[in-house]
C-alpha positions as CSV (number, residue, x, y, z in Angstrom):
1,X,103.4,113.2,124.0
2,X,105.8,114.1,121.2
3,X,106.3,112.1,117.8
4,X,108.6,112.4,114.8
5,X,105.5,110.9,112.8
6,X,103.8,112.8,110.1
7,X,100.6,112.2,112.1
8,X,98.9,110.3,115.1
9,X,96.9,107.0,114.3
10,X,93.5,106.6,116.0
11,X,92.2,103.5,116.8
12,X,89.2,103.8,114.8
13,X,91.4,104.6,112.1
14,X,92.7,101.3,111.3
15,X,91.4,97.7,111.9
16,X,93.7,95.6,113.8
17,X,95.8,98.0,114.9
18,X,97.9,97.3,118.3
19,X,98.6,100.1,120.3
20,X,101.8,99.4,122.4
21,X,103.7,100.8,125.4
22,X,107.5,100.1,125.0
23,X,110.0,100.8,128.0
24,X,112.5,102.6,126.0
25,X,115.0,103.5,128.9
26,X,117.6,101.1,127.8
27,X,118.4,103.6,124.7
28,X,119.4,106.4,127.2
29,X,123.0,106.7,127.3
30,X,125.6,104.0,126.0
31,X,123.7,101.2,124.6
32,X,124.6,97.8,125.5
33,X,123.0,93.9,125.0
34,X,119.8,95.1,126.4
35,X,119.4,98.2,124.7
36,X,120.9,96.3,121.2
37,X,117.7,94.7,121.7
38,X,115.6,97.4,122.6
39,X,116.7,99.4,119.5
40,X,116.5,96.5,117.0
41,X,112.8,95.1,118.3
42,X,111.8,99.0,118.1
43,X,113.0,99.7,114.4
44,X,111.3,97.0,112.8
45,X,108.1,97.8,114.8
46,X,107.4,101.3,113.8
47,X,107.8,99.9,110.2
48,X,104.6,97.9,111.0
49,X,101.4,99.0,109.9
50,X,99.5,98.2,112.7
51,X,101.4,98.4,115.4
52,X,101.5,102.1,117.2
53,X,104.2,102.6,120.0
54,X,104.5,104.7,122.1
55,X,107.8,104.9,124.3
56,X,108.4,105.8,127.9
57,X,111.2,105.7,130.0
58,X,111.8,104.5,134.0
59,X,114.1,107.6,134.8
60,X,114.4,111.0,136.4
61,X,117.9,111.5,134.1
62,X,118.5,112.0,130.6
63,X,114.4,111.5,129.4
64,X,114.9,114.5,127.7
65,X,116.7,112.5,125.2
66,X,114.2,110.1,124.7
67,X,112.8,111.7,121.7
68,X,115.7,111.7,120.2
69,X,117.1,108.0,120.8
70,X,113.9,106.5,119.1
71,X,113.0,105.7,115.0
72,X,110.8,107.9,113.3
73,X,107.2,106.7,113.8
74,X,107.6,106.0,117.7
75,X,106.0,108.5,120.0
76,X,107.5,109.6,123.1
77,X,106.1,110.1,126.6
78,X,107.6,113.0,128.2
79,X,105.8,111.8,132.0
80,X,108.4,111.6,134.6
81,X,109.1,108.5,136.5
82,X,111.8,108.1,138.7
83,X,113.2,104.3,138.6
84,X,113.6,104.2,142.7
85,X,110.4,105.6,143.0
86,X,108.7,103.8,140.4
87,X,109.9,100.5,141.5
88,X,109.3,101.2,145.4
89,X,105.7,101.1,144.5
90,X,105.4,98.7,142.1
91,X,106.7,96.5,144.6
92,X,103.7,97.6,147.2
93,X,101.1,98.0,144.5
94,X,99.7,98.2,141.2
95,X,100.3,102.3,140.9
96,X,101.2,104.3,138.8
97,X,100.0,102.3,136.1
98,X,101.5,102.3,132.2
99,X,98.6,104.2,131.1
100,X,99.1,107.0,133.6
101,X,101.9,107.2,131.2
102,X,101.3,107.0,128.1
103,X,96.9,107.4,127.9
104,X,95.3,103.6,126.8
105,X,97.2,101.3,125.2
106,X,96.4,97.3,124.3
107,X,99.4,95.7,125.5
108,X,102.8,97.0,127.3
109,X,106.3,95.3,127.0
110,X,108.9,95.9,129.2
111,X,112.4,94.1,127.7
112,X,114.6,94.7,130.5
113,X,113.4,92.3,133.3
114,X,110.6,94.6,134.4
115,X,106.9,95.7,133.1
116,X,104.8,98.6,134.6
117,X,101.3,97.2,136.2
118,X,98.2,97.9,133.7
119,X,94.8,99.0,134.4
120,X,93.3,97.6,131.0
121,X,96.4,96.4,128.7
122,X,97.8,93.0,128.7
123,X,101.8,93.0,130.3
124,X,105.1,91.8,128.3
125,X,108.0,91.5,130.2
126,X,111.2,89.9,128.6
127,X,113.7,87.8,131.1
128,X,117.5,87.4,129.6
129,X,118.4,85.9,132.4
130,X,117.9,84.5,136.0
131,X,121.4,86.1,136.9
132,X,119.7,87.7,140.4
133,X,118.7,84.2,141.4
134,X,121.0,82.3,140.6
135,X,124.0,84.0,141.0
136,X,122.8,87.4,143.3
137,X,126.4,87.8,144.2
138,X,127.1,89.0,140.7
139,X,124.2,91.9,140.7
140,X,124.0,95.3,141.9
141,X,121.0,96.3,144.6
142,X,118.7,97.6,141.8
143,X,119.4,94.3,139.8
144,X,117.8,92.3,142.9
145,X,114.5,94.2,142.8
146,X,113.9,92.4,139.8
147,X,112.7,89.0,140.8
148,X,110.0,90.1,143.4
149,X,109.1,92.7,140.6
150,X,108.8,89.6,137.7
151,X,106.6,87.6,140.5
152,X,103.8,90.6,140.6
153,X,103.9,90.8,137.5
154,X,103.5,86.8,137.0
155,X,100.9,86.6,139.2
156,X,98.9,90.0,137.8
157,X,98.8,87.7,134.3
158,X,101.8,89.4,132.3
159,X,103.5,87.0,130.0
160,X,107.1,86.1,130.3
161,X,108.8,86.4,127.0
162,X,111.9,84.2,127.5
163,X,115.2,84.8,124.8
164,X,116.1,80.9,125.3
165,X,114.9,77.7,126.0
166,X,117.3,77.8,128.8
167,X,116.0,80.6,130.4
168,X,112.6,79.4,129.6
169,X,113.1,76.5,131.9
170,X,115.1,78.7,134.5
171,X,111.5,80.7,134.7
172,X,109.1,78.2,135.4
173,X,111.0,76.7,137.7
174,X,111.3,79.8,139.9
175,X,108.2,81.6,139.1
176,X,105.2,78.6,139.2
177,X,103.1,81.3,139.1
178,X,103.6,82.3,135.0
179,X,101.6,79.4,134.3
180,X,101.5,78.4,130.6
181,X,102.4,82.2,129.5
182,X,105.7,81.5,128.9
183,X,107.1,81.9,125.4
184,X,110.5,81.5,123.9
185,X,111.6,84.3,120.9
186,X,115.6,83.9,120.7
187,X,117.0,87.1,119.9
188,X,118.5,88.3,116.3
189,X,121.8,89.0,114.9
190,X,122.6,92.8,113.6
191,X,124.2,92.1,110.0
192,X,127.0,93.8,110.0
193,X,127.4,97.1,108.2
194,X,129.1,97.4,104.6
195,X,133.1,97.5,105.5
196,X,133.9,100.9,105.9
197,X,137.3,102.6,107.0
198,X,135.9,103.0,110.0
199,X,134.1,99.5,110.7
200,X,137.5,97.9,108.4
201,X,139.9,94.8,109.9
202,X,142.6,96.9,109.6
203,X,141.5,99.2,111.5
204,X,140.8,97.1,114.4
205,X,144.4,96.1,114.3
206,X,145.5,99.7,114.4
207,X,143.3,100.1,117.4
208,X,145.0,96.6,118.5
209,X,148.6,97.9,117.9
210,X,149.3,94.4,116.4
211,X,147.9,92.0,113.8
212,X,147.3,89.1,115.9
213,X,144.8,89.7,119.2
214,X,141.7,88.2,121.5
215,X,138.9,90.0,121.7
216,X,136.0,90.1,124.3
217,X,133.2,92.9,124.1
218,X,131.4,93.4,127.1
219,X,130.4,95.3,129.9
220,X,132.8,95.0,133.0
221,X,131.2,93.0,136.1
222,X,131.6,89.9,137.5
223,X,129.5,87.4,135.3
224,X,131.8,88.5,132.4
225,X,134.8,86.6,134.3
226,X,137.3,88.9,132.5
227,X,139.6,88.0,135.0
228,X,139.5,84.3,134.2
229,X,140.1,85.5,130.3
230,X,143.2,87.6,131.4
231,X,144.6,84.6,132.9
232,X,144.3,82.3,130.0
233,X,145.5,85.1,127.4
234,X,148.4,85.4,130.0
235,X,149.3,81.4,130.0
236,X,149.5,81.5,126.6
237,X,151.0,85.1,125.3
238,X,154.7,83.7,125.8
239,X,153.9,81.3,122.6
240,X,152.5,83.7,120.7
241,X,154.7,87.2,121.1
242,X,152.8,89.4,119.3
243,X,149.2,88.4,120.5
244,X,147.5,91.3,122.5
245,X,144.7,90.9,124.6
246,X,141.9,93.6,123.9
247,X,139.0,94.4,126.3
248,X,136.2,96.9,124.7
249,X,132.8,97.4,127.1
250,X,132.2,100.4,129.4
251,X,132.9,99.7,133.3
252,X,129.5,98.2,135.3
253,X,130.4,97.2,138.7
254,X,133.0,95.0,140.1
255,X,135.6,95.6,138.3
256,X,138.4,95.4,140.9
257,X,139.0,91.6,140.0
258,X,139.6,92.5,136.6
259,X,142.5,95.3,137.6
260,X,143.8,92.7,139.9
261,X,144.2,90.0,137.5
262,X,145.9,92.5,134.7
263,X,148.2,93.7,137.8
264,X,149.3,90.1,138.2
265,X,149.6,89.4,134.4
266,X,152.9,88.9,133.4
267,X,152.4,90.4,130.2
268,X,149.8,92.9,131.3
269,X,151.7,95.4,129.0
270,X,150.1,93.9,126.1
271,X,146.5,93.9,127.9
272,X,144.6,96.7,125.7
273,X,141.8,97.8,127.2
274,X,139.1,100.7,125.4
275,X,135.8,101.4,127.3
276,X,132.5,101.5,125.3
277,X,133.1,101.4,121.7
278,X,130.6,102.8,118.7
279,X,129.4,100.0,116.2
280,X,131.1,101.0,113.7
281,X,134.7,100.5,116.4
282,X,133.1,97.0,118.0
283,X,132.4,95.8,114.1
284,X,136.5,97.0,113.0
285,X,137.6,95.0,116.3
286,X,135.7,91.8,115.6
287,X,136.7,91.7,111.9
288,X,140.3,92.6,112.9
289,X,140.6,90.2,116.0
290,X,142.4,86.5,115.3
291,X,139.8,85.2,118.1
292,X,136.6,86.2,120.1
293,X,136.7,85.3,123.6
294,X,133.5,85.0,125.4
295,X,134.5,84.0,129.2
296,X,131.2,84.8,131.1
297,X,130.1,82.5,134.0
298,X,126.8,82.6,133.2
299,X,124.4,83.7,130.0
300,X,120.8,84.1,128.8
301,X,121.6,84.1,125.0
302,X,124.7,86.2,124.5
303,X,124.8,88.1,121.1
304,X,128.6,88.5,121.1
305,X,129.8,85.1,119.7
306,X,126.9,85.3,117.1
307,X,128.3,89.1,116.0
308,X,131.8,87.8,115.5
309,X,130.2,84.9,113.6
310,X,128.5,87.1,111.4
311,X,132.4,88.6,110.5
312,X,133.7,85.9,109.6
313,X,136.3,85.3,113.0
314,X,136.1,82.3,115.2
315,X,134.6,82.6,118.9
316,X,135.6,80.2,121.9
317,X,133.0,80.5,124.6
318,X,132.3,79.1,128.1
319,X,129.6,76.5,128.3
320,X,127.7,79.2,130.4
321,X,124.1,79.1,130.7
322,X,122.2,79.5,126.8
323,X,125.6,79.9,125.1
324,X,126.0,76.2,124.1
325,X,121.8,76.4,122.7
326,X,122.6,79.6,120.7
327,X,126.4,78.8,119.0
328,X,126.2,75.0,119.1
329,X,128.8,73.0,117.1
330,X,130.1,76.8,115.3
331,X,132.1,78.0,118.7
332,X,135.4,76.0,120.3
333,X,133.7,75.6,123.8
334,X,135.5,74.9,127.3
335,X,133.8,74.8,131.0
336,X,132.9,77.9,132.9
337,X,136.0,79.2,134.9
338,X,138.9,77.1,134.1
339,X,141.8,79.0,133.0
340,X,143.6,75.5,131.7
341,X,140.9,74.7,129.5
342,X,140.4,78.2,128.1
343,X,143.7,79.3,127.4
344,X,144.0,75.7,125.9
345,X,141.2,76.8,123.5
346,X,142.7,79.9,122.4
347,X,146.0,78.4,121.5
348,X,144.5,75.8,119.4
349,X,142.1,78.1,117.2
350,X,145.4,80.5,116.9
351,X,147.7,77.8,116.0
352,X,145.3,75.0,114.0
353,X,143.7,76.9,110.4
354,X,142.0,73.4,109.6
355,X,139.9,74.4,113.0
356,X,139.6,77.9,112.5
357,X,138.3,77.3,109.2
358,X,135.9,75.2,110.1
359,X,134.4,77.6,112.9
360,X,134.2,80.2,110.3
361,X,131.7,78.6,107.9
362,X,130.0,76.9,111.0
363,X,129.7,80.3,112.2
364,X,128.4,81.9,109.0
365,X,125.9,79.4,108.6
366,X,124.7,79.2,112.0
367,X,124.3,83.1,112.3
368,X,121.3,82.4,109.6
369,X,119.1,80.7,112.0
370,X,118.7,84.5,113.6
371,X,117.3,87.3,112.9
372,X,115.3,90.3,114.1
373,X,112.8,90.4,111.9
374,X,112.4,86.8,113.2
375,X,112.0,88.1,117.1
376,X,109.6,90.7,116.3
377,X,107.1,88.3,114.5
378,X,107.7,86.3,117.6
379,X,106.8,89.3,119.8
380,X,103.9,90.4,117.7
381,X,102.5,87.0,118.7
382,X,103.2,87.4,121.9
383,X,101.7,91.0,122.0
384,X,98.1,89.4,119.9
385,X,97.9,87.0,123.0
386,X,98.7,89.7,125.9
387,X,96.1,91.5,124.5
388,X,93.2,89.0,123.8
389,X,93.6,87.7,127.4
390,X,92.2,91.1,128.7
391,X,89.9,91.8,126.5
């Protein structure tokens, strides 16, 4: 076990104190929605006095790192554990168990769909979506070992922590056997760093090459419907000459719909496209951008439209899942899939400043209702009741 902290707590140290297990192996390598999460929920735990966490990861790859990806305070567990293997027996039994891991903990959290078995501690698992039920076309193999995964761990007494009503529903409805231990902590916002050169409007529009562009941030698969955005952007680009269309997210899977659609584009020249961006780049593009665009056919929460409220620049957004719980009346919003609709949308925050004023301060104030320091309260809740039950 390795730690940046000054020292090591012992439970007899400190009454009260939680000792947690956190599944850290969303921070290794480029961090996305799940590992924004991951890093945010982590930060503003090692703060807390009586909370002690110690992080492990799932992965035979890039643990060495571990250390390094976490705040000062969090201790690291330098065990090995496959993911393939891990999982292959996870689905057979209850071995190897989080505190072969990590030594005794109270309660273990895993945020990314997935929570080791536990020979003593009470189980956390976070859902952000039902994506590999309800739409298993749009996940990759290791995505669909999820759901039987979620049901062990239902029926071993883990609770479900749930980002949205709407998943909440989507849960007990497929997994009876959660019971009652269902609870709904929405997710927070990042504030947005100081304006830097580097984080600045105009630089976003540099990046841009023009002045006047859509923006969607995400990672490239299927349930993004990039293709359906590219489509729209190009029924519209003839009215607006110098509008570009920029794509930041690193490549998932699926992409080749995507490269088709920008192939077909008629103005696929001014279809910009960067791969995973730094915060400091994502923050420059949202400030710079004349519109976000979130096309995606189907969402637990989605942070995106809430980051590029908290700059200040309007968001249009599929009615997709959560999305119309977590923007409500501060996004233009169009049904899932319809280029017509979409493109419609875009042209009418681009062209109408009565509307894109309005989304701004709707957007501002909306942002308010979330924060992280919010979810982690809800979590520590969560955490006091995971552990009481196995006491």
């Amino acid at each position: 076990m390795e730690s940046r902290s000054p020292s090591h707590h012992n439970p007899s140290d400190q009454a009260g104190l939680l000792r947690l297990a956190f599944d850290a192996t969303s921070l290794l390598g480029p961090v996305t929605g799940v590992g924004t999460f991951a890093r945010e929920v982590l930060h503003r735990l090692a703060a807390r006095p009586h909370v002690e966490v110690t992080a492990f990861a799932v992965t035979a790859r890039g643990r060495r790192g571990l250390l390094a990806a976490l705040p000062p305070g969090v201790a690291a567990s330098r065990r090995p554990l496959p993911a393939k293997i891990a999982r292959a027996a996870w689905l057979r039994a209850d071995r190897p168990t989080v505190e072969d891991l990590t030594g005794p903990v109270d309660v273990v959290h895993g945020p990314n769909f997935v929570v080791p078995p536990a020979s003593g501690a009470g189980e956390v698992v976070t859902v952000h979506d039902l994506t590999a039920l309800r739409h298993p076309e749009m996940c990759t193999a290791d995505v669909l070992q999820w759901p039987p995964l979620l049901r062990r761990a239902a029926r071993r007494g883990a609770w479900v922590h749930c980002v949205s009503e709407f998943v909440a529903d989507e849960v007990r409805e497929a997994f009876p056997e959660v019971g009652d231990r269902v609870a709904v902590v929405p997710n927070g916002v990042s504030r947005p760093p100081e304006e830097t050169p580097r984080s600045s409007a105009a630089r976003g529009r540099h990046l841009a090459g023009s002045d006047r562009y859509v923006l969607a941030v995400g990672t490239v698969e299927p349930r993004k419907d990039l293709a359906t955005l590219v489509r729209s952007f190009d029924a519209v680009a003839a009215e607006h000459p110098d509008l570009r269309l920029v794509l930041a997210g690193p490549d998932g899977w699926g992409a080749a719909d995507l490269t088709a659609a920008i192939d077909a584009a008629r103005h696929r020249r001014r279809v910009v496209r960067f791969g995973w961006v730094d915060d400091d780049t994502r923050y420059a593009l949202m400030r710079g951008a004349s519109v976000v665009a979130y096309a995606s056919r189907y969402e637990g929460f989605g942070l995106v439209p809430l980051d590029a409220m908290s700059v200040a620049t309007p968001v249009v957004a599929t009615r997709a899942g959560a999305v119309p719980e977590v923007v409500g009346d501060a996004a233009r919003l169009v049904p899932v899939g319809d280029v017509g609709s979409l493109a419609g949308a875009i042209d009418e925050v681009l062209a109408d400043d009565a509307l894109r004023e309005r989304l701004v301060a709707a957007g501002l104030e909306r942002v308010e209702r979330f924060g992280w320091d919010r979810t982690v309260d809800g979590l520590a809740e969560v955490y006091e009741r995971a552990r009481d039950e196995r006491r």
